[in-house]
TORVEXSE-606318 format. One record per residue (C-alpha): residue number from 1; x, y, z. Coordinates in nm, 4 decimals, decimal comma. Layout:
BEGIN
  resi        c1        c2        c3
   NUM         X         Y         Z
...
This chain:
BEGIN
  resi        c1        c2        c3
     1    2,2305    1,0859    2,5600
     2    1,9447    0,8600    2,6346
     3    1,7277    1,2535    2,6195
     4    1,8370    1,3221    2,3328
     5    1,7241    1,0173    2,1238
     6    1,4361    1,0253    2,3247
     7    1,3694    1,3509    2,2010
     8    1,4488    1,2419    1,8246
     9    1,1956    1,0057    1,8478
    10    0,9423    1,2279    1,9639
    11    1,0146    1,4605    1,7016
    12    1,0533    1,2202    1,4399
    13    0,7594    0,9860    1,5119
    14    0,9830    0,7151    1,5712
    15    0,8058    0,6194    1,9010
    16    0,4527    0,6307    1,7441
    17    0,5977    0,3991    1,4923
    18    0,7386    0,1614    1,7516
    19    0,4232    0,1637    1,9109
    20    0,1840    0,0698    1,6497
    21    0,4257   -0,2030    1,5382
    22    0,3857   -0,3414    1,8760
    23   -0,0076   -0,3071    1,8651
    24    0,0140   -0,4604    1,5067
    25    0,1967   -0,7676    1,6217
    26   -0,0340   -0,8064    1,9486
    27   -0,3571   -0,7828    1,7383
    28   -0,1817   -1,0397    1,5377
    29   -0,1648   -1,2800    1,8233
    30   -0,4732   -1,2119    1,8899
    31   -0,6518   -1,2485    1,5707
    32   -0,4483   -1,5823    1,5133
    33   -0,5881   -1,7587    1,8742
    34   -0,9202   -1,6604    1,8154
    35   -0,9705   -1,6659    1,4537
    36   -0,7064   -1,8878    1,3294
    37   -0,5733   -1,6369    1,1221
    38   -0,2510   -1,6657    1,0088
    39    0,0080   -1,4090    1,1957
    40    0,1445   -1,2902    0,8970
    41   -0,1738   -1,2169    0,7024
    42   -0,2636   -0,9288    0,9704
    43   -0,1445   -0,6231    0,7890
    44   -0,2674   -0,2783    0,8218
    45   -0,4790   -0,2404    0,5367
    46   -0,6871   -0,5635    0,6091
    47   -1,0619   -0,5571    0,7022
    48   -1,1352   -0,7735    1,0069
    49   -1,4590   -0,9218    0,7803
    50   -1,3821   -0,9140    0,4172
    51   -0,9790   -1,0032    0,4577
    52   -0,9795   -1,1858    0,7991
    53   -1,3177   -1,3771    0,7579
    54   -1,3973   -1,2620    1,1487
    55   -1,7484   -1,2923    1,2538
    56   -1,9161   -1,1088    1,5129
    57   -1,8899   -1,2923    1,7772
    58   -1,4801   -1,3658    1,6928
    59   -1,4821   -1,0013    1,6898
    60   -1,6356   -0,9649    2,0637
    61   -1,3727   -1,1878    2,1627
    62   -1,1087   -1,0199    1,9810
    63   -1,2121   -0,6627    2,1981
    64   -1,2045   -0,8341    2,5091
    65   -0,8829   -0,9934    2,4272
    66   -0,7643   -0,6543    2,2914
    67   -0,8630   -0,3955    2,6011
    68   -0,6714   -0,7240    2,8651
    69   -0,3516   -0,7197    2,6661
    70   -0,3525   -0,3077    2,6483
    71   -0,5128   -0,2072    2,9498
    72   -0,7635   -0,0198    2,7558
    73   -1,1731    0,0149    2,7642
    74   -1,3083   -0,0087    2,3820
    75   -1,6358    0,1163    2,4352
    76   -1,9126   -0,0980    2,2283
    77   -2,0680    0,2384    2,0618
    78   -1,6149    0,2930    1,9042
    79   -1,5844   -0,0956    1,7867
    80   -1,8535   -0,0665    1,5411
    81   -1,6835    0,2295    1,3395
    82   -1,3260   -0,0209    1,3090
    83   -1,3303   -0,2019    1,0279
    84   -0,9521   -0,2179    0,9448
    85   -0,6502   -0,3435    1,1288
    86   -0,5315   -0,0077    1,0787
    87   -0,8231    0,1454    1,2652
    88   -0,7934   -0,0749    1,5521
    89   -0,4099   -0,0277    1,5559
    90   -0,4822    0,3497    1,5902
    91   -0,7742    0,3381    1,8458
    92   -0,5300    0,1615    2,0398
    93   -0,2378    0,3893    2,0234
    94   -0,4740    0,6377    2,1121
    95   -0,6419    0,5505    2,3788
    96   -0,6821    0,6232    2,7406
    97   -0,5013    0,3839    2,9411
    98   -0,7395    0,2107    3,1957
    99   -0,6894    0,2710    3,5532
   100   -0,5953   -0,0448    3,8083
   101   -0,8029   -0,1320    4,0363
């Protein structure tokens, strides 16, 4: 059984959904240690600049933050093109995990 609505969710999207709602709310915590954002103003659609009021350097931190809590490397020459929470939220989801060491 446990296949089967695994394979539903593949088929579906349901697990990509899952997934990004998990980034979403980690960026979230993120955003509100280091910027003092409010959790709950982090949506999709906002702009890390314009809508968050990060600065650069908030915006370092929140990439280092970021690639700890997801085991990911966000190369320097990918964080300049993300602008949204949505981009972010699908660089994420789509990226390699990093290797242990």
């Amino acid at each position: 059984m446990a296949s089967r609505a695994g394979e539903r969710a593949e088929r579906t999207g349901e697990g990509r959904s899952d997934r990004r709602r998990e980034i979403l709310d980690g960026l979230a915590e993120i955003i509100n240690e280091i910027g003092g954002v409010a959790v709950e103003d982090v949506r999709m659609g906002a702009r890390f600049v314009e809508d968050l009021d990060l600065d650069s350097l908030s915006m370092v931190e929140v990439v280092v933050a970021a690639e700890e809590r997801f085991e990911i490397h966000i190369p320097d020459q990918d964080v300049i093109g993300v602008r949204t929470v949505r981009e972010a939220v699908e660089f994420i989801a789509n990226a390699t995990p990093r290797t242990r060491r």
